[in-house]
GUZA-944959 format. One record per atom (N, C-alpha, C): x, y, z. Coordinates in steps of 0.1 Angstrom, whole numbers, plus 5000, padded with zeros to 4 digits. Layout:
// residues N
XYZ/...
***
This chain:
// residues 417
766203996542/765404106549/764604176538/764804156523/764904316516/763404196513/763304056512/762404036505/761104036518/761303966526/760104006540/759704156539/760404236539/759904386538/759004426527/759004386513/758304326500/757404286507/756604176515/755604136522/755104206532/755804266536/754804346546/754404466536/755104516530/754304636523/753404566514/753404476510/752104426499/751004376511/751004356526/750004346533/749604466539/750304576535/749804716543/749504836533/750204816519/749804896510/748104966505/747304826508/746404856503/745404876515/745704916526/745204936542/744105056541/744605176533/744305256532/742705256527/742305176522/741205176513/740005106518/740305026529/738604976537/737605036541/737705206540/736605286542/735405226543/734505236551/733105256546/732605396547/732405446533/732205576527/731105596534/731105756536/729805826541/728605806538/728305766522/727205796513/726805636524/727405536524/726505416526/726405436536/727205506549/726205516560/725205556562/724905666552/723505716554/722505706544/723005516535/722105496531/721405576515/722705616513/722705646499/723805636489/724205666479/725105666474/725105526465/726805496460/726805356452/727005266466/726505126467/726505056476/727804916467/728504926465/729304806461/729404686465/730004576460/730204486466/731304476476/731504416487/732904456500/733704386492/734704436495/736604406490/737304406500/738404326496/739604336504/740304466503/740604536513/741904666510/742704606502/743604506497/744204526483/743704486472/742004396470/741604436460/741504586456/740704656466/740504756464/741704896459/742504856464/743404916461/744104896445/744304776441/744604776429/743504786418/742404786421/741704866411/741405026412/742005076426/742105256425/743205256420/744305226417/745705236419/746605156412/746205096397/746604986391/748004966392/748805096388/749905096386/750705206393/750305186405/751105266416/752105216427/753205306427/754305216426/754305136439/755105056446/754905036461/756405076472/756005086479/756505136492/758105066492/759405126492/760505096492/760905146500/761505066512/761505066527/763205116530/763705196537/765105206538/765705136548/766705086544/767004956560/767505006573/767305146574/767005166588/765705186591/764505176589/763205176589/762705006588/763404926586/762804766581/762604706594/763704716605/763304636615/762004706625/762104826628/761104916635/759504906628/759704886611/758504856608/758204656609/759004616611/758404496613/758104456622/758504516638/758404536651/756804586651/756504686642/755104736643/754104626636/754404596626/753704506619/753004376630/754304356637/754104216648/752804276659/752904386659/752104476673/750904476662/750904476651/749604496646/748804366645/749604266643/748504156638/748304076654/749304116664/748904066678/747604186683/747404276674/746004356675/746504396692/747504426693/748204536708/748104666707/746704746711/747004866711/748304986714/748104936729/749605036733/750705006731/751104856727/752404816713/752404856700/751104876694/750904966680/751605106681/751305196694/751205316690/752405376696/753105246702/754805276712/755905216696/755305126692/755805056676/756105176669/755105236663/754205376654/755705466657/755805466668/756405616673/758105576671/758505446675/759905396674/760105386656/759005336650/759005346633/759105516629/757905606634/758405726628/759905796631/760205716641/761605806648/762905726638/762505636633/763605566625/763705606609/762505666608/761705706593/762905776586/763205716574/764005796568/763805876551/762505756550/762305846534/760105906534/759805936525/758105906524/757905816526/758405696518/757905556517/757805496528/759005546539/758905476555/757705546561/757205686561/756405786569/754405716562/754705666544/753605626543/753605466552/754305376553/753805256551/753405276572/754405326580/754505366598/752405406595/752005496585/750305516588/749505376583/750205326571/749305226565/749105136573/750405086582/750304996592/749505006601/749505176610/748705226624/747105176615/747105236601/745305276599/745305046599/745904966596/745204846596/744804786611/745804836621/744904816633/743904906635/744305006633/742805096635/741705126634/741405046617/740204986614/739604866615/740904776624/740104616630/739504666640/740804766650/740004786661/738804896662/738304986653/737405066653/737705196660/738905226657/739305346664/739905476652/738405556658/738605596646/739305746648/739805786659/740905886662/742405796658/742505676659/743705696654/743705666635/743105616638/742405606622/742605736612/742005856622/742505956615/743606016610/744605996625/746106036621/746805956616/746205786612/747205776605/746905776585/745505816582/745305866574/745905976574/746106066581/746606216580/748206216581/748606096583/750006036585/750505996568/749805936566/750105846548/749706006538/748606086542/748406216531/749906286533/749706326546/751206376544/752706346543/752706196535/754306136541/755006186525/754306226518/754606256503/755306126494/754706016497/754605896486/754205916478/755005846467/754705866453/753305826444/753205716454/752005636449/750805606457/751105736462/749905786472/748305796465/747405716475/746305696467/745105836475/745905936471/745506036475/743506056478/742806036465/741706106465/740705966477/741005836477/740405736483/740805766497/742205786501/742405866516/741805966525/741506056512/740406226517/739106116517/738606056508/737105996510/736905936527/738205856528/737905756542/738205836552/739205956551/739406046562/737706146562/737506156555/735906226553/734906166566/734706026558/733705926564/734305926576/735305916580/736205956603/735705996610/736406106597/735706266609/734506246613/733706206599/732106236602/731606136614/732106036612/732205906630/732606046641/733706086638/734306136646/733306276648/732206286648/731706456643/732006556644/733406546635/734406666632/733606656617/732806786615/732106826604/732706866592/733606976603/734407066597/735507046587/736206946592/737306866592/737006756579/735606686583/735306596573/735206696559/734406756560/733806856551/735306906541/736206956544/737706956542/738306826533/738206756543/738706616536/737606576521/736506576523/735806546510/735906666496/736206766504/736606886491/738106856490/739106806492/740206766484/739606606478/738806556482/738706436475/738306486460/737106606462/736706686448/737406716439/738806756448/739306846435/740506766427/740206606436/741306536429/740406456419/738906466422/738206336415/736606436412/736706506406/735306616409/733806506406/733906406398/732806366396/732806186408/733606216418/733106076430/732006106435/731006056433/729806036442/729805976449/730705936460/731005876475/731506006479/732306086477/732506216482/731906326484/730906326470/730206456473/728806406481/728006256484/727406276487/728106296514/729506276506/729906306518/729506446522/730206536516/730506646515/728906676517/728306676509/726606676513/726306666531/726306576532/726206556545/727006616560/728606656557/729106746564/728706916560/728106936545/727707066544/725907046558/725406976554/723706996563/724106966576/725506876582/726206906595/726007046602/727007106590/727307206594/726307366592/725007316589/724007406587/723907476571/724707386564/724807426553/723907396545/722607396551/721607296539/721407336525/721607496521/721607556507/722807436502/723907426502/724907396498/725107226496/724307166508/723907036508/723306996492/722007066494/721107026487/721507046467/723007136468/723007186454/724507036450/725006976463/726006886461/725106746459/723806736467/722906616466/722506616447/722106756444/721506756430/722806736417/724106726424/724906726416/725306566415/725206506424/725106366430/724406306420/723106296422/721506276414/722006246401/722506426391/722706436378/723606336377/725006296384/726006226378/725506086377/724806076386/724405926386/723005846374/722405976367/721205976363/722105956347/723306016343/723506036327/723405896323/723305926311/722905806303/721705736299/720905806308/719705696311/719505576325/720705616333/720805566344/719705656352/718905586366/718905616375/719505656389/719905766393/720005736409/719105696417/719905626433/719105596441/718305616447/716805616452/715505676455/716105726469/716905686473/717205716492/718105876484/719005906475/719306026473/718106136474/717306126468/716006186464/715206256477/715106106485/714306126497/715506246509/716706196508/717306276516/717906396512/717406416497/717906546494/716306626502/715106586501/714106636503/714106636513/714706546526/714406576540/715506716545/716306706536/717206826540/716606936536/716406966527/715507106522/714107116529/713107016532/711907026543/712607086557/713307046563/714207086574/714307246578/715107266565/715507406563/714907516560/713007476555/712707536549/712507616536/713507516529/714007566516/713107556504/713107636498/711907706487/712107556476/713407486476/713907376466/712907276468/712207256486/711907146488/710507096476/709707186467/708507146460/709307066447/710107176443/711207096434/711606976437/712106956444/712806806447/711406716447/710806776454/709506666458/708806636446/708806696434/708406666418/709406546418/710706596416/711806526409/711706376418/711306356428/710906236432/709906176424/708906186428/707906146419/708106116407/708906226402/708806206386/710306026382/711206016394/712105936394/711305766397/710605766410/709905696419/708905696419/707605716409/705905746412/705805616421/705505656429/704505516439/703805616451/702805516459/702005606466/702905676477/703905656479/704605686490/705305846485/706105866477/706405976470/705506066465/704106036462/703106116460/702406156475/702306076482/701406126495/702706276499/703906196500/704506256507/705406426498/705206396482/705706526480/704306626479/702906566479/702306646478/701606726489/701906626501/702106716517/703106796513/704206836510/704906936513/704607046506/704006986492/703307126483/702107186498/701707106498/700407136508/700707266520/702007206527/702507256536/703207396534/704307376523/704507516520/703807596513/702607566508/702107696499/700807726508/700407846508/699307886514/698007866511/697207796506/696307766493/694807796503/693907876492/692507916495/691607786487/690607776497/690007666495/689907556483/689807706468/689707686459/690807566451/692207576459/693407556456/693707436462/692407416474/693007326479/691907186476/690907306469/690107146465/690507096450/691607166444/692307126437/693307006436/693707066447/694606956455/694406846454/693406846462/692406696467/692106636454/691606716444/691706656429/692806566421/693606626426/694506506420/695106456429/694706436442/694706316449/694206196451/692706256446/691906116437/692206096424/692706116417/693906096404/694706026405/695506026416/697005986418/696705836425/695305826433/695405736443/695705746455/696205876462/696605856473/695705976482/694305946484/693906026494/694005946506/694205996515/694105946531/692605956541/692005896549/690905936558/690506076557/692006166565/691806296565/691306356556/692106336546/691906436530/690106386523/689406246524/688606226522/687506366529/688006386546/686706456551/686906676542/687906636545/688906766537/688006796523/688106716514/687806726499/686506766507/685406646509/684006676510/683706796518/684006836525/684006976530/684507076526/685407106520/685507216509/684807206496/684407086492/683207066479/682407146484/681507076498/680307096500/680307246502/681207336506/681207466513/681207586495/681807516488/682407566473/681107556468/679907476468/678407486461/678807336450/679807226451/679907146446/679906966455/677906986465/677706866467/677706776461/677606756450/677806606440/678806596440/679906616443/681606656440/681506576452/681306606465/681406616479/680706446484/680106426477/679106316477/679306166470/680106206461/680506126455/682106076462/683006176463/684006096467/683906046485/682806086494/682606006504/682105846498/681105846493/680805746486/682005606484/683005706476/684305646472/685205546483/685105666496/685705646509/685405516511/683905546514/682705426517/683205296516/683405306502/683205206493/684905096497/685805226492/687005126496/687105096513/686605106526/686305106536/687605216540/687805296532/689205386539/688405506552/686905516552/686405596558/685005506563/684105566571/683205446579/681905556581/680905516575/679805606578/679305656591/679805526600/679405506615/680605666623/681305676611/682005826624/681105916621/680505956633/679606096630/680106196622/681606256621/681706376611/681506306599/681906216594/681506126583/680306116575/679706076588/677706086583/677106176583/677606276592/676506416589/677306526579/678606526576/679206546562/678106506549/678006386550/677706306542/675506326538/674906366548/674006426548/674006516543/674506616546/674706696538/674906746525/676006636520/676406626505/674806546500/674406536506/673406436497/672106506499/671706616506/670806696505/670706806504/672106836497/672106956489/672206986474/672306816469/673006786457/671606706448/670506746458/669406656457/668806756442/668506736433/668206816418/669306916413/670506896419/671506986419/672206996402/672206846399/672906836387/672006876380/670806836378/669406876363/669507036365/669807126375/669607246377/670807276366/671607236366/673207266354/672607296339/673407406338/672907426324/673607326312/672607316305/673007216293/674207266286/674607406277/675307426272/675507636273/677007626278/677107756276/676407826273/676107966277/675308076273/676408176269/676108236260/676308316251/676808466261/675908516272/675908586283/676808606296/677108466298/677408396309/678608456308/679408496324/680808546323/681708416322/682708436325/683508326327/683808266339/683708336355/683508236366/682208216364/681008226359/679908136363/680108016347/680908036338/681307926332/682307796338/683207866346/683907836350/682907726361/682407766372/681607736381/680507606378/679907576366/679107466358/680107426353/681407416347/682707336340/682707276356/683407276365/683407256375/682107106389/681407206385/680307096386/680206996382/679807026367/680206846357/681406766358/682606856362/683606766368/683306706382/682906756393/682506666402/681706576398/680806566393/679906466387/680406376377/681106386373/682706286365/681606296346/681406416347/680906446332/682106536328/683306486323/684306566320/684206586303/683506526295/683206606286/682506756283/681506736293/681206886296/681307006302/682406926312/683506976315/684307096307/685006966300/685807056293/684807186282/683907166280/682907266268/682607406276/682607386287/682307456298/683707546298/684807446302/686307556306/686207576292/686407546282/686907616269/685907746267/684607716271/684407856267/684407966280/684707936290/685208016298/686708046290/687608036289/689008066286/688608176273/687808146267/687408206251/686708366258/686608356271/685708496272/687008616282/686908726272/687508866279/688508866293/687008816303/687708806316/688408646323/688608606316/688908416321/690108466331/690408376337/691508386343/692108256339/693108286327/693508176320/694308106327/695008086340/695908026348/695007916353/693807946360/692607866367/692107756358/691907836343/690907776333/691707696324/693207696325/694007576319/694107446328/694307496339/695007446352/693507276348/692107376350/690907266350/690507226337/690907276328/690907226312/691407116315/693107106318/694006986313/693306886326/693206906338/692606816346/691306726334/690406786332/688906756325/689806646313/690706696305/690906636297/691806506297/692706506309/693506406318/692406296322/691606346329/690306256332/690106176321/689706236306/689206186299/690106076289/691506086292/692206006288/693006086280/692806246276/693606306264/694706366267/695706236271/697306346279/697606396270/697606466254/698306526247/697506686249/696306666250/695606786251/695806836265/695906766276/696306816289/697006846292/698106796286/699506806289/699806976277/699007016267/699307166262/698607236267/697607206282/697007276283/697407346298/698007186306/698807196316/699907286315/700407286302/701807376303/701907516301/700607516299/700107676298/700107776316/700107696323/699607766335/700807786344/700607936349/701307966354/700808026370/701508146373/701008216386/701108126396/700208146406/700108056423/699807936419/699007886403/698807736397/700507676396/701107776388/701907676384/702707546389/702707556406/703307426410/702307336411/700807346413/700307236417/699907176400/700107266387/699807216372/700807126369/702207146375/703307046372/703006916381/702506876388/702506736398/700806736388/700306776382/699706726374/700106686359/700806746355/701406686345/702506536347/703206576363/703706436363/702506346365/701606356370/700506276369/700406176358/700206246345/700106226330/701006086328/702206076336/703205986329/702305816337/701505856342/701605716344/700605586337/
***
């Protein structure tokens, strides 16, 4: 008998561990390769002792065992109850759950699933694989959408294993359950950092779902995060989409917004809309060559169609107002001139993709009394980004601060590409 009981507990020991963790259900986190519950278990648990059965407990658990692999629900849980009633040490109270959780998890039931996870935490075995149990009891609840409960279960996973990123991105997820999105999003960034040392990357789906949680909530983090993508992931998808949320949450006057649009044509990712957007704030700002040119652009890549009337009479516009517009531009700073009407011809020659003169123009605006040196770095380091000089843009970009400073940073990540 003593050696059959040795076999059942080497087929039930490692029961506990088939979890599929939170983080992969929702598509983040480490994705591993699948294991057997006693692989798995002996690499949580190398040397953890096994289950020593008392011989009044051996027949009742083998009685359950037979209920389990004939996959008999209501024989399992009449088995479960004649095993706990015979239970005489931990080792009998762990193996009565390990047993319940392996039908549990064939059958998908994940209320009993939970108690008998909550059966093995509490039977006080020695070689209890404690922090892997809170993980899978986490991931339950969360089936089960006991939030609260999950949320519980992943904070003892923490405090047995503070750096599992299968827990905290649980714990993540029962915190934004539970309307916790501050708390989400500071467990997602903690996620991110563990995963990132070294020189490692985290996964782009952390990133995206730390930012759908913060866009949600309204949270001031979400421009942050939406950098920290980009700067992880540059592709057009992370740029369209963190520089809509810059868009969205900041309140931006025209000026700010035809900035915007500027390093939209930078980045590569203007859309139809944003093409009529740019040319219409150009044309309205006194910068039809600006306006004129990037319809043109539209034109050209067919992302926009002359045949849409706002398109064409836009586009009339830009082109007959821009008509001697550029020769009217002064050749070279005046001595006189304040710094928005320097500012204002720096400007111009950048729509016109004269970024050399550009920049001769912002530098001597910044050089004068009244500059508003936040604006006149912000379009310095753009002129000089254009012109290929990221070292100069990037000291000129890091200069700016005020209502610039978020839209100067998604231009400096700009720089890296």
């Amino acid at each position: 008998m003593k050696s059959t009981m040795t076999a059942v507990a080497a087929l039930a020991i490692g029961a506990a561990f088939a979890a599929s963790p939170a983080a992969a259900q929702k598509g983040y986190g480490p994705q591993g390769a699948s294991q057997t519950p006693a692989q798995t278990s002996q690499q949580a648990e190398p040397d953890a002792p096994k289950p020593k059965i008392s011989r009044e407990a051996q027949k009742p658990l083998l009685a359950l065992e037979a209920a389990v692999k004939a996959n008999n629900g209501a024989d399992v849980k009449a088995k479960a109850a004649e095993a706990n009633a015979a239970a005489k040490s931990a080792d009998d109270r762990y193996m009565v759950g390990a047993l319940e959780y392996r039908y549990a998890a064939a059958a998908k039931d994940d209320s009993l699933r939970a108690q008998a996870v909550e059966q093995m935490l509490a039977s006080g075995f020695k070689g209890l694989p404690a922090a892997n149990l809170y993980v899978d009891l986490g991931a339950t609840y969360t089936r089960l959408k006991q939030a609260q409960r999950a949320a519980d279960a992943y904070q003892h996973a923490l405090q047995l294993r503070p750096n599992d990123v299968e827990a905290t991105a649980g714990l993540a997820e029962s915190k934004a359950d539970l309307g916790q999105a501050a708390e989400a999003i500071t467990l997602l960034e903690k996620g991110i950092a563990l995963q990132s040392a070294g020189g490692a990357k985290a996964p782009e789906a952390w990133y995206k779902r730390a930012l759908q949680i913060a866009w949600k909530a309204n949270l001031p983090q979400a421009v942050q995060i939406s950098r920290e993508w980009v700067a992880a992931y540059p592709s057009t998808d992370s740029w369209q989409n963190a520089l809509i949320i810059y868009q969205n949450v900041s309140s931006l006057d025209d000026s700010r917004a035809l900035d915007l649009m500027r390093l939209k044509r930078s980045a590569k990712v203007l859309t139809a809309g944003d093409y009529f957007n740019y040319g219409d704030i150009a044309v309205r700002k006194g910068f039809p060559g600006e306006a004129k040119a990037i319809l043109d652009q539209g034109f050209a890549a067919n992302t926009i169609k002359k045949s849409d009337p706002s398109f064409s009479q836009l586009y009339t516009l830009a082109s007959q107002r821009s008509k001697g517009d550029r020769e009217s531009l002064a050749a070279a700073p005046a001595a006189g001139a304040t710094a928005r009407q320097l500012m204002g011809v720096g400007d111009a020659y950048y729509g016109y993709g004269d970024f050399a003169k550009a920049v001769e123009f912002y530098r001597a605006a910044l050089a004068k009394s009244d500059a508003e040196a936040d604006v006149g770095n912000l379009h310095l380091g753009m002129a000089l980004a254009a012109q290929g000089d990221k070292a100069g843009a990037s000291a000129a970009l890091a200069k700016v601060g005020g209502t610039y400073a978020d839209l100067a940073k998604y231009w400096l990540l700009s720089l890296r590409a």
